[in-house]
N, C-alpha and C positions, 0 to 999 in steps of 0.2 A: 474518391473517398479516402479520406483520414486513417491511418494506422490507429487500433485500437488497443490498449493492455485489458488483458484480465488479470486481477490482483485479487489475491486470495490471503488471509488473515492466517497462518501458520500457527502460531504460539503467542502466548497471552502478553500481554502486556504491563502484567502484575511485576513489579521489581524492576521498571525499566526507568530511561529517564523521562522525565516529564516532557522536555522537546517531544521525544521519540514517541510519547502516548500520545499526543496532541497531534502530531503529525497523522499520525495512524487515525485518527477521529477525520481531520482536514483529508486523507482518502475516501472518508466513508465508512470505513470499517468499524464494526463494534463487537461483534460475534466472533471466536473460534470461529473457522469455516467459514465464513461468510464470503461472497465474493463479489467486486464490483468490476462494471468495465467504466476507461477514464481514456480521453485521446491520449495517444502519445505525442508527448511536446516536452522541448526540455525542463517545465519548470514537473512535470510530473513523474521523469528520468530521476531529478534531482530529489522530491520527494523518498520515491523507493530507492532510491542509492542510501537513503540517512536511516530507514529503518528496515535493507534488506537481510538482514537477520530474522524477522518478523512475520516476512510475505515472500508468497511463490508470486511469480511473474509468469502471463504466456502471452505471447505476442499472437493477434487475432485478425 
């Protein structure tokens, strides 16, 4: 079985750049707190790398 992330939405995305809200949408995320799970692979390493300011990461 696949390595799994759990990504969690930390703080808003009001005042950010547009890339980095669109990104955060392309996670899943929409909500404060919300949280998804997403394989780990690198194009979804690279994702939270661009908006880890944003999101907790836990390795599952």
């Amino acid at each position: 079985m696949a390595n799994k992330l759990r990504i969690t939405l930390v703080k808003s995305t009001i005042g950010t750049k547009p890339n980095h809200r669109k990104t955060i949408e392309a996670l899943g995320l929409r909500k404060i707190r919300q949280t998804v799970e997403k394989q780990d692979n690198p194009q979804m390493r690279g994702m939270i790398h661009k908006v880890k300011h944003l999101v907790e990461v836990e390795e599952i």
